[in-house]
DRENVO-296230 format. One line per 2 residues: number of its first residue (from 1); their letters; for each residue x, y, z of N, C-alpha, C. Coordinates in pm, 1 decimal, m for minus. Layout:
N
NUM) a) X,Y,Z,X,Y,Z,X,Y,Z; ...
***
This chain:
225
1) xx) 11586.5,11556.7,9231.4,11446.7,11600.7,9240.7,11430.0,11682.7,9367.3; 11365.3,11797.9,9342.9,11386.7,11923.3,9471.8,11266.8,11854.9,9606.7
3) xx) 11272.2,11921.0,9683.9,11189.5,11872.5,9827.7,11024.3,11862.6,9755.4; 10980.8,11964.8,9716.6,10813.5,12042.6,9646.6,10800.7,11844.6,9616.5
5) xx) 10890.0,11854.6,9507.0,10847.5,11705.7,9424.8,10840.8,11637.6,9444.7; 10927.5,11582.5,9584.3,10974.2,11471.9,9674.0,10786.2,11430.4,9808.1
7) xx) 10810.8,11554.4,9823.3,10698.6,11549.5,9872.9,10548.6,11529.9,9844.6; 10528.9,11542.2,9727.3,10422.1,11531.0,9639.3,10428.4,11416.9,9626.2
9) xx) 10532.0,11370.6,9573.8,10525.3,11196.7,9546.2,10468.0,11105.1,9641.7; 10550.8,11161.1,9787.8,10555.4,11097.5,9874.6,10375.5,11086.4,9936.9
11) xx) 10327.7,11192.4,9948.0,10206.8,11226.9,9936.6,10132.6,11133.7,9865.2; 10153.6,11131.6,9704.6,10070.8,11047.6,9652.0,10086.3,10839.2,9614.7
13) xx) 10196.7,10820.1,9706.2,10213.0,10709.8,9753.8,10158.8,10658.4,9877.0; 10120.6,10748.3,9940.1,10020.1,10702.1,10055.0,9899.9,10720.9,10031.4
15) xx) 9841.4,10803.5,9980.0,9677.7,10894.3,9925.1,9607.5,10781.8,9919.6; 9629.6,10679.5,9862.5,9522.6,10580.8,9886.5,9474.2,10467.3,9996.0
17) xx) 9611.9,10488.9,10056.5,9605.9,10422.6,10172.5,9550.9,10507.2,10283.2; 9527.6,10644.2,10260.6,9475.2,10710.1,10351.4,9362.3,10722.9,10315.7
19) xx) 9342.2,10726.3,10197.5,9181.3,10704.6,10180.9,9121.2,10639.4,10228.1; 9190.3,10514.7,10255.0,9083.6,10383.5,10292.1,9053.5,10391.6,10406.0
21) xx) 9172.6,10452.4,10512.7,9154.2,10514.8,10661.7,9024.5,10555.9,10657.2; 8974.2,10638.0,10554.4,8855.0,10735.5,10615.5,8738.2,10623.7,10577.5
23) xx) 8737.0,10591.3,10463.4,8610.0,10534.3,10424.2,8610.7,10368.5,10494.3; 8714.8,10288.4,10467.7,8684.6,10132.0,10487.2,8684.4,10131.7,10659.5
25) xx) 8746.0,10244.0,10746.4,8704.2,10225.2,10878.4,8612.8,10349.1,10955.6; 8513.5,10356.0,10810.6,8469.4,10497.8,10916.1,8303.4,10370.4,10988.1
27) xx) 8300.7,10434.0,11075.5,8163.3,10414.4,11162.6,7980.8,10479.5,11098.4; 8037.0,10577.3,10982.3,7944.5,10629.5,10917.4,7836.3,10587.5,10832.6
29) xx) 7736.0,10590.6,10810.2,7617.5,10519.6,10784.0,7648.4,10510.4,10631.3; 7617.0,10403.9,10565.1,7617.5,10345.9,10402.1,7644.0,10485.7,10318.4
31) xx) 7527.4,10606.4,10322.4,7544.3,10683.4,10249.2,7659.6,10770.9,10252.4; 7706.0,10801.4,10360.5,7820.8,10882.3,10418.5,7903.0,10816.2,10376.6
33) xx) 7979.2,10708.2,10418.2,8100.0,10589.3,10359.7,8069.2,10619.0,10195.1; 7969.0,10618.4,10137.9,8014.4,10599.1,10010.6,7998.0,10767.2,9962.4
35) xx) 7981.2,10866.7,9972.6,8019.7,10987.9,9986.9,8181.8,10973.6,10016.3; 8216.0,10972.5,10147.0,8356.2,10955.5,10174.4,8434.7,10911.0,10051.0
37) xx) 8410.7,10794.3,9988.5,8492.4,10702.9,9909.9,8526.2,10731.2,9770.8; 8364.9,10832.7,9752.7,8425.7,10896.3,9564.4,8472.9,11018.6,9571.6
39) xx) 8478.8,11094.0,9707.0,8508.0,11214.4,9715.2,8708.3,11200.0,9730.7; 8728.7,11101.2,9832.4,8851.0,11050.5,9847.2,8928.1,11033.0,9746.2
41) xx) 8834.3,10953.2,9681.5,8896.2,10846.6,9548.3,8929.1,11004.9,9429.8; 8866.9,11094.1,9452.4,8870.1,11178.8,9272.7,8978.9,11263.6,9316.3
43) xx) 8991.0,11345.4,9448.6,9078.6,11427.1,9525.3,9218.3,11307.0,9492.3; 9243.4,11215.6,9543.3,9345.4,11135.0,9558.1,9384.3,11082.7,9386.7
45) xx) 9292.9,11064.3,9303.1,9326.1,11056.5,9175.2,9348.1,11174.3,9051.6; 9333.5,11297.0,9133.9,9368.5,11420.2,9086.4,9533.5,11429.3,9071.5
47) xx) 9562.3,11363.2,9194.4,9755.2,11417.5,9181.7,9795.4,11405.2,9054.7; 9781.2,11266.7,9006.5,9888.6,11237.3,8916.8,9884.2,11358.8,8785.7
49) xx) 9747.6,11424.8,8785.8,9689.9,11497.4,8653.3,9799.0,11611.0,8704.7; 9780.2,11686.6,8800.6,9826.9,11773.7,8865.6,9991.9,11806.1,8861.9
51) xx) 10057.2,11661.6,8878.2,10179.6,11651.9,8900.9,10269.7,11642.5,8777.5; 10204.1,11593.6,8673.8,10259.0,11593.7,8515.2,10231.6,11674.7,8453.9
53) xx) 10098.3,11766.8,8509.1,10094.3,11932.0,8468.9,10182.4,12046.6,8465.5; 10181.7,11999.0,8642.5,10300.9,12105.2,8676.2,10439.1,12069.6,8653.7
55) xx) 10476.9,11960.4,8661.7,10634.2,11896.2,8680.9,10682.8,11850.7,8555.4; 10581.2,11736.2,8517.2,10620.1,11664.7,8394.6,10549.9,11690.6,8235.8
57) xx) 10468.8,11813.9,8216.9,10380.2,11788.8,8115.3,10421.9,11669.0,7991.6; 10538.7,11689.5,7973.9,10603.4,11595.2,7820.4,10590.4,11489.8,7868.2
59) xx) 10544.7,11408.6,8028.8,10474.2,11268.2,7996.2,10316.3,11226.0,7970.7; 10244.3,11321.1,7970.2,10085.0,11363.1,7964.3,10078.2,11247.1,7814.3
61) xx) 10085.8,11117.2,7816.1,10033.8,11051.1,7685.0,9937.0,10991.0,7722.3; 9867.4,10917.1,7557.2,9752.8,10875.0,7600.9,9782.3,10719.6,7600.7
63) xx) 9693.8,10631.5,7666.8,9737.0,10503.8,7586.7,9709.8,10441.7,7494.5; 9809.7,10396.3,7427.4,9812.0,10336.7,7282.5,9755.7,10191.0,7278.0
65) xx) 9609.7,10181.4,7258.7,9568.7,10065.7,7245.0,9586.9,9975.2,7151.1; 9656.9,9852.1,7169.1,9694.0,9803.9,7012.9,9642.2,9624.8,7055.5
67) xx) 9653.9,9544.7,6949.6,9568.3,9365.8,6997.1,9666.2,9321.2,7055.0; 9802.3,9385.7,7019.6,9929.0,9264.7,7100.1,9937.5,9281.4,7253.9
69) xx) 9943.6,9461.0,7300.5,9873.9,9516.8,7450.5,9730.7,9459.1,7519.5; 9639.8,9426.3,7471.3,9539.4,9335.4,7478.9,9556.3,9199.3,7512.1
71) xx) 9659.6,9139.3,7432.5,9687.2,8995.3,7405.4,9783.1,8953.8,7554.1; 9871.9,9060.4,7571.2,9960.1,9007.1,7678.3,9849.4,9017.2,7775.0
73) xx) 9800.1,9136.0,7790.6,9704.6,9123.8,7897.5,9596.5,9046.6,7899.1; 9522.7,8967.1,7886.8,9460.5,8855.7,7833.9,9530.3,8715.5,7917.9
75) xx) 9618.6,8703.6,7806.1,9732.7,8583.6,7865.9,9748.6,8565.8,8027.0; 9798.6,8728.8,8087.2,9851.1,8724.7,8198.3,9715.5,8728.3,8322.6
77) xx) 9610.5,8802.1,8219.2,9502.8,8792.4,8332.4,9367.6,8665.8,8351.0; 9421.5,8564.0,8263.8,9396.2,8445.4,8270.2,9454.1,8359.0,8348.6
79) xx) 9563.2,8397.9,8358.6,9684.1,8258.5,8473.7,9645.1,8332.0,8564.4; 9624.4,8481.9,8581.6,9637.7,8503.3,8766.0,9469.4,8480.8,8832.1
81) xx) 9401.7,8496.4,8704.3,9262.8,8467.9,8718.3,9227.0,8295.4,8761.3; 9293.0,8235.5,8696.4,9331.7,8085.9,8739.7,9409.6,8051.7,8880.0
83) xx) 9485.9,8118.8,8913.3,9536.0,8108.5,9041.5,9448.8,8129.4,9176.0; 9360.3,8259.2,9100.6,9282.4,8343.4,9208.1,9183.9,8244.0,9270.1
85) xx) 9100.6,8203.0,9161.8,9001.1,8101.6,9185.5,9047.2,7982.9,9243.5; 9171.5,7926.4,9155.7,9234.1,7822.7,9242.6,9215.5,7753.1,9383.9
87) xx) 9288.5,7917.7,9421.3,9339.1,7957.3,9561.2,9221.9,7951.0,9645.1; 9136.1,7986.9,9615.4,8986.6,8028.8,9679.0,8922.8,7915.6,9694.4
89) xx) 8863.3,7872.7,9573.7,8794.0,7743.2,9602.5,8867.5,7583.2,9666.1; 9013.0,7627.1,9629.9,9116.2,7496.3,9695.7,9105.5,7507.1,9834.3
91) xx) 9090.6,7632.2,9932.1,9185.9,7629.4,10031.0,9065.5,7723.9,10090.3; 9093.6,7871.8,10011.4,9060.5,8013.5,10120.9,8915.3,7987.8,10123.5
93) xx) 8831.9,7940.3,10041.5,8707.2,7906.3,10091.7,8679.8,7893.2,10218.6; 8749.4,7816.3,10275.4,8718.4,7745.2,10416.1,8761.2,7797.9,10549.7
95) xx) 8823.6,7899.0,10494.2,8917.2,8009.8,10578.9,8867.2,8096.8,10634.1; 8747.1,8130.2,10532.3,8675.2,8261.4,10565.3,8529.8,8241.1,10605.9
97) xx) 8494.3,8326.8,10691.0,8342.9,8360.9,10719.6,8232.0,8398.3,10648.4; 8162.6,8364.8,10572.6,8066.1,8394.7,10543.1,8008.6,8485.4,10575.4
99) xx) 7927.2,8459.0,10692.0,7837.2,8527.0,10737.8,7894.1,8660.9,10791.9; 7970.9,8649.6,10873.5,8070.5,8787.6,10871.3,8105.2,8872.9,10786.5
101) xx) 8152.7,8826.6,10640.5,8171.7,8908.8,10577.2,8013.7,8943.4,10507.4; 7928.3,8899.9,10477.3,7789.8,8963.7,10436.4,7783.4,9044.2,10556.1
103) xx) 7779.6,9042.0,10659.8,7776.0,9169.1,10743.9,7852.8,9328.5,10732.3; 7970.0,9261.8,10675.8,8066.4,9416.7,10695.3,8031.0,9450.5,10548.8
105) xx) 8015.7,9356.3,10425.5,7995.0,9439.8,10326.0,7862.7,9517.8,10295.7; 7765.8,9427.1,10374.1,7628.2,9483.6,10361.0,7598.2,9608.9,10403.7
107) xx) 7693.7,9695.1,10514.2,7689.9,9801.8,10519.4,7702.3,9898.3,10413.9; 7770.3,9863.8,10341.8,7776.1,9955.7,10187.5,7715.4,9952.1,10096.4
109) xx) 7611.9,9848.9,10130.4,7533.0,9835.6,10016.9,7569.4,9705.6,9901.3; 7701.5,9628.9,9923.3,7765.1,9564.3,9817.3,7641.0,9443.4,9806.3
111) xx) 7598.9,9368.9,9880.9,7501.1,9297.1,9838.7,7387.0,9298.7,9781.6; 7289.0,9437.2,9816.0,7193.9,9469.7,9734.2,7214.9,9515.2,9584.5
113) xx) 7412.8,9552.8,9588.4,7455.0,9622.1,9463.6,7548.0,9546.6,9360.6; 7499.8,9388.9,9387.9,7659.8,9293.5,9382.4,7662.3,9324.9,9182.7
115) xx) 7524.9,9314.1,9129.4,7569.3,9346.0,8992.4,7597.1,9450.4,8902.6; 7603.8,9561.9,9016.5,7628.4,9667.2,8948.0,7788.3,9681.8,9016.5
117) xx) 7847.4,9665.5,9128.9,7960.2,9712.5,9211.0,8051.2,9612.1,9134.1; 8009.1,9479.8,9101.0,8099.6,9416.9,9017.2,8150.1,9481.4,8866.2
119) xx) 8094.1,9512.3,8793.8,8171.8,9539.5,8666.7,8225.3,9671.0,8684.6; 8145.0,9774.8,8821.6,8226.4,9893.7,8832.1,8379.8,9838.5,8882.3
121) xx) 8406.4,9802.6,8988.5,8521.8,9706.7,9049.8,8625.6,9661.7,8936.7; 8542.1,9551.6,8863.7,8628.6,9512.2,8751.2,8686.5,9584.9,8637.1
123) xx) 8599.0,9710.1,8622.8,8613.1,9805.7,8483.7,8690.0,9963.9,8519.9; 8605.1,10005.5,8622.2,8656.0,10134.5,8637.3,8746.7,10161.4,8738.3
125) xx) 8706.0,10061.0,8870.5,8789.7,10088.7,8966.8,8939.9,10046.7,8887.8; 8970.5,9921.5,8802.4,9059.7,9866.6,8790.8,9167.6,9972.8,8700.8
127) xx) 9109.6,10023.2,8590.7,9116.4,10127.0,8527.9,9214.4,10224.5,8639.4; 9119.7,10251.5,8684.4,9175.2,10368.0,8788.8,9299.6,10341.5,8864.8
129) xx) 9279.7,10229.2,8878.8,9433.0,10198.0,8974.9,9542.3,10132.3,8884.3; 9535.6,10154.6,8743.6,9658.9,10122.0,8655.1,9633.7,10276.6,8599.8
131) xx) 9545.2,10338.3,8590.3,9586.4,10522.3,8563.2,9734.4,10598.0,8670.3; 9666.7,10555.2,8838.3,9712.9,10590.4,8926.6,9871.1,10536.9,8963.4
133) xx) 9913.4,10347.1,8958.7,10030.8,10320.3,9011.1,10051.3,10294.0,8878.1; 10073.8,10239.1,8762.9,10130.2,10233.4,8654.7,10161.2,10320.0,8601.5
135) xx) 10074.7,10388.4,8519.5,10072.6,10494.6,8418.9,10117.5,10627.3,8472.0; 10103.4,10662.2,8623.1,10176.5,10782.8,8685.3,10281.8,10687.4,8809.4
137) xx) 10258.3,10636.0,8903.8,10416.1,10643.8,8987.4,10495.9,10579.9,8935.9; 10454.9,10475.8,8854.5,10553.7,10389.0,8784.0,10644.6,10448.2,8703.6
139) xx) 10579.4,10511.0,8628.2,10635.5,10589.9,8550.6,10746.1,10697.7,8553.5; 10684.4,10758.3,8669.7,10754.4,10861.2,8731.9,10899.2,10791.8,8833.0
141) xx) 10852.3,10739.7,8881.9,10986.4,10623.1,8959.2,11084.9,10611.2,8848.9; 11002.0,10512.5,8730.3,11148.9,10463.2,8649.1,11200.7,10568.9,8588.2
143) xx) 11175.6,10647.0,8595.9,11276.7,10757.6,8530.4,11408.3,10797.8,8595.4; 11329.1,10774.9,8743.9,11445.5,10805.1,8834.8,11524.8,10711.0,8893.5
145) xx) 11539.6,10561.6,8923.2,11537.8,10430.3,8970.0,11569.1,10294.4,8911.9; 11493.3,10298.4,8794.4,11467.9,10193.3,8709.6,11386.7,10101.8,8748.4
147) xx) 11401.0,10039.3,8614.8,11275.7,9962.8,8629.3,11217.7,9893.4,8748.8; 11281.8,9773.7,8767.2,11268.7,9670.6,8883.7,11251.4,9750.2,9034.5
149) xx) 11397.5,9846.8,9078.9,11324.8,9941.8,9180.1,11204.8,10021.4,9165.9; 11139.2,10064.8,9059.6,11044.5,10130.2,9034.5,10888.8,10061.4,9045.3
151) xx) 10933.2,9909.9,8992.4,10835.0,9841.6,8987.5,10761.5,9746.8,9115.5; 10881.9,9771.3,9206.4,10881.9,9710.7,9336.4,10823.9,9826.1,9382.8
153) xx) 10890.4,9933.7,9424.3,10824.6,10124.0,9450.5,10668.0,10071.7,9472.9; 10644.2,10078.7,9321.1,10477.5,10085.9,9281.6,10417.8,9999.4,9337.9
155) xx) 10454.0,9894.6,9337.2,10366.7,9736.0,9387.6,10345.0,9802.9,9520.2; 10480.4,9827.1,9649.7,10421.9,9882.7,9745.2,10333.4,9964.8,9789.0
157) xx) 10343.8,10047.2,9746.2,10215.5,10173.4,9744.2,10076.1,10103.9,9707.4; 10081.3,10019.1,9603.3,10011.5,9973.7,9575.2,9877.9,9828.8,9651.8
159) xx) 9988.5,9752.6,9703.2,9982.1,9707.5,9791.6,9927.2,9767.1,9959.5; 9991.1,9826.0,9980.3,9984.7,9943.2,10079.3,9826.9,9951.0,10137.7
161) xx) 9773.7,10060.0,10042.6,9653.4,10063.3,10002.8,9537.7,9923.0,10054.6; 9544.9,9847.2,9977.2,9507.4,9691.4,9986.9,9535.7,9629.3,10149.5
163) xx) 9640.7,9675.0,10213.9,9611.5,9650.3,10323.4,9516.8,9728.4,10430.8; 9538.4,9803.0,10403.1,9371.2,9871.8,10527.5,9285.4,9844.3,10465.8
165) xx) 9247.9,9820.2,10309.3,9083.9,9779.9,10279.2,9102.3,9613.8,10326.6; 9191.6,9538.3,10291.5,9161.0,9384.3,10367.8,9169.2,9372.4,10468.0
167) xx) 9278.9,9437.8,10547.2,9228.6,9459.7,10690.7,9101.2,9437.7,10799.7; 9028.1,9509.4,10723.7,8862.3,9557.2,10751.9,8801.7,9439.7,10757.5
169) xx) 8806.4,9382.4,10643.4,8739.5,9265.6,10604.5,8814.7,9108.0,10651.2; 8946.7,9122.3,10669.4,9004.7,8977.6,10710.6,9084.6,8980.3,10805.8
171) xx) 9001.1,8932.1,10948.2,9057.2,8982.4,11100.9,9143.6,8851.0,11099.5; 9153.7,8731.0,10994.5,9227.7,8637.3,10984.4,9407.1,8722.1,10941.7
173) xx) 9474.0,8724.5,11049.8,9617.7,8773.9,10974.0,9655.1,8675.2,10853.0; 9690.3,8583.7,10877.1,9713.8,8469.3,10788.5,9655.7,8470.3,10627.4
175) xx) 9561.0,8509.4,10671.7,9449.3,8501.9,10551.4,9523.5,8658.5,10458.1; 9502.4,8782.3,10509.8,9545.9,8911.8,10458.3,9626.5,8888.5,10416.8
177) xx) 9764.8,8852.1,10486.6,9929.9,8820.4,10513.2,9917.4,8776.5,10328.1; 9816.7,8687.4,10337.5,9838.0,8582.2,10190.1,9768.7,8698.7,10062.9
179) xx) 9674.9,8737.9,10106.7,9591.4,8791.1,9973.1,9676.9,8903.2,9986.2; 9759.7,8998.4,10046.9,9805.9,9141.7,10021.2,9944.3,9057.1,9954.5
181) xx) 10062.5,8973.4,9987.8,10154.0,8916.9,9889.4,10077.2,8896.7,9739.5; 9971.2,8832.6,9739.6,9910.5,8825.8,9612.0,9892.3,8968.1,9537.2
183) xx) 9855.8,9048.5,9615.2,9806.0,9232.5,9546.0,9968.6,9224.6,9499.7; 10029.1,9211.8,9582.3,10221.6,9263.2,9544.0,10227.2,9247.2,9433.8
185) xx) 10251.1,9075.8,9418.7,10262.1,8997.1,9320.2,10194.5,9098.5,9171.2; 10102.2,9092.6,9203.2,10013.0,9151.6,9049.8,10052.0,9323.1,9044.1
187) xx) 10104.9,9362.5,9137.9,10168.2,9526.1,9094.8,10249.7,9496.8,9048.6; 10346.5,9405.3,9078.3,10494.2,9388.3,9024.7,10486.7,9366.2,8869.0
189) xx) 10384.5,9250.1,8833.7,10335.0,9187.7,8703.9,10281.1,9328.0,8636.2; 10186.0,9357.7,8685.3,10134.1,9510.6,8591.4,10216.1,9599.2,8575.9
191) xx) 10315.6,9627.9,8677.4,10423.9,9710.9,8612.9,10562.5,9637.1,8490.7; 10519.5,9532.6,8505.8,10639.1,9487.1,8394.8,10570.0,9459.9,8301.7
193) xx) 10397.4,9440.6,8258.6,10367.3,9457.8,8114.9,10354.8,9583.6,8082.9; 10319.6,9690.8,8177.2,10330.9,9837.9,8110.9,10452.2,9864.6,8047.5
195) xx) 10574.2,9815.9,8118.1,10699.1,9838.3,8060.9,10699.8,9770.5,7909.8; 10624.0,9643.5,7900.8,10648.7,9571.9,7826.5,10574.8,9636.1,7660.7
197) xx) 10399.2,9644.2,7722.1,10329.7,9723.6,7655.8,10338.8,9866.3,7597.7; 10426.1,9940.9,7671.0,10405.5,10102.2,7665.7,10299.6,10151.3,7690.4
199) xx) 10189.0,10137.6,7759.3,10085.0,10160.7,7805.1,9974.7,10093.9,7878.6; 9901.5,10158.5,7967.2,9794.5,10082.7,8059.6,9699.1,9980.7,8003.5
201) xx) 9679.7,9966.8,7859.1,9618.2,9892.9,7846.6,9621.5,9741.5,7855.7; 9758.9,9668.4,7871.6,9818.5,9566.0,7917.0,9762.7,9516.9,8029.5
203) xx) 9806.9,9571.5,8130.6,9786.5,9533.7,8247.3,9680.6,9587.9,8289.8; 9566.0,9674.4,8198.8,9434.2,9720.1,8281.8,9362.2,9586.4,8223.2
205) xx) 9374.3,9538.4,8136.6,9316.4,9399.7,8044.8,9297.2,9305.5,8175.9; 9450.7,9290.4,8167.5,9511.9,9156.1,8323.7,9418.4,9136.2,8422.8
207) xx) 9410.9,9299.7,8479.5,9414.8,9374.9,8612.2,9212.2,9348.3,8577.6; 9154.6,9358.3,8513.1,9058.7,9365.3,8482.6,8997.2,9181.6,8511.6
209) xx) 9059.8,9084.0,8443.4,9035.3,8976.1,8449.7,9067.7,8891.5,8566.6; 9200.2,8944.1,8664.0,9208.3,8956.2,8784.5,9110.5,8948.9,8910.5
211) xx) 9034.2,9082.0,8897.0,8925.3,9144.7,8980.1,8783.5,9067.4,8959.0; 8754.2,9025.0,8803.9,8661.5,8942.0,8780.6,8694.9,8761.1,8850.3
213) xx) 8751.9,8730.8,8877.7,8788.6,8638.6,8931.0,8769.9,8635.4,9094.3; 8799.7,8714.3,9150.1,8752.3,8828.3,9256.8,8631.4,8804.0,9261.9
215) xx) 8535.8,8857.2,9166.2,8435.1,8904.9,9242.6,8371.8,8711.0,9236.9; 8403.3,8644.9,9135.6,8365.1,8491.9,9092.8,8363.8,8437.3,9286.8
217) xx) 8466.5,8457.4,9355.0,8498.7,8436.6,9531.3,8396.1,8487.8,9621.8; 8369.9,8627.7,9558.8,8292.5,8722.8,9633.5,8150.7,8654.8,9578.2
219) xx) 8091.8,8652.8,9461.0,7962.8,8570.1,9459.4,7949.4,8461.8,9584.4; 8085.1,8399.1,9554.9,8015.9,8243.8,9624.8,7983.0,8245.5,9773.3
221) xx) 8114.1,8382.6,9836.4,8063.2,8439.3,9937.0,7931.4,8458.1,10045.0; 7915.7,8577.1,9968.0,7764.3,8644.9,9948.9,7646.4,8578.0,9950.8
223) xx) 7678.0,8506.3,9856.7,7554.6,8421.1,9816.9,7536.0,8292.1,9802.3; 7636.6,8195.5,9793.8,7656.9,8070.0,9830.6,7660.5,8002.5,9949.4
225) x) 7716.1,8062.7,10015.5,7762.9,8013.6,10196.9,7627.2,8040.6,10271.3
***
């Protein structure tokens, strides 16, 4: 693969982690941060369109939604959805600040917006980030790598990312240390039902029931404590 391509990749293995640079630590007032964040987010989710345009068109597919792609994802985003909560109400509950975190999120608006930012989170953001590391680097990796290196590849990047947005929010190392192994964990998993599935809809299912579990933490957060 020539330098042009190498570099592009490389580029769009960080893009989201640099995104978060601008928006999850800017100093900028609610409206600005969230300006920053969809402007970031569409620029940074352009590559992959861009890069299978120019480089790869013959992988440009769509995904093939079928009940058994559904079903794994389902399955898998029930156990990690079970873990998530688990984990939270067993243990990380008690770990975390309350009141602190209604402070840093309230800057964005997430509390006045908790029922609308939730199903975006769970639906589109999630969407978006099995468009982005599955369905394009994953993809693009195993061609060159294979699977397991490819799928490890992706989780990082993926992961990656997830650490400057938890960062922000969990000045507990311990605490991050644990929830960014967990992000790993579930790139690794979403890239082996895409493999499994042939398409995002597997692991956007998972990845979807995942994040709802998520936000189940983030309610009690917000609004419980």
């Amino acid at each position: 693969m020539g330098l042009i391509r190498w570099t592009v990749l490389i580029l769009a293995f960080l893009g989201h982690a640099g995104a978060a640079l601008l928006y999850a630590r800017s100093s900028a007032d609610a409206d600005v941060r969230g300006a920053i964040y969809f402007s970031s987010k569409l620029v940074v989710n352009a590559i992959p369109l861009l890069w299978l345009w120019r480089f790869e068109r013959h992988l440009l597919t769509l995904p093939k939604p079928t009940w058994r792609a559904a079903g794994w994802g389902a399955s898998f985003g029930l156990v990690i959805g079970a873990v998530i909560t688990g984990a939270y109400f067993l243990g990380l509950a008690g770990e975390i600040d309350a009141g602190v975190m209604r402070g840093k999120v309230s800057s964005y608006g997430v509390v006045d917006h908790f029922f609308w930012f939730a199903p975006f989170l769970c639906i589109v953001n999630s969407g978006l980030e099995e468009y982005y590391w599955r369905w394009f680097m994953y993809k693009v990796l195993r061609r060159r790598m294979g699977m397991w290196p490819a799928a490890v590849v992706s989780a990082l990047g993926f992961t990656l990312h997830h650490v400057v947005v938890l960062s922000a929010y969990f000045p507990d190392v311990g605490v991050a240390v644990l929830l960014n192994a967990g992000v790993f964990a579930g790139g690794v998993i979403w890239a082996v039902l895409y493999e499994k599935c042939g398409s995002i809809v597997g692991p956007w299912v998972s990845h979807m029931l995942a994040d709802a579990a998520i936000m189940v933490a983030a309610y009690d957060i917000l609004f419980c404590r």
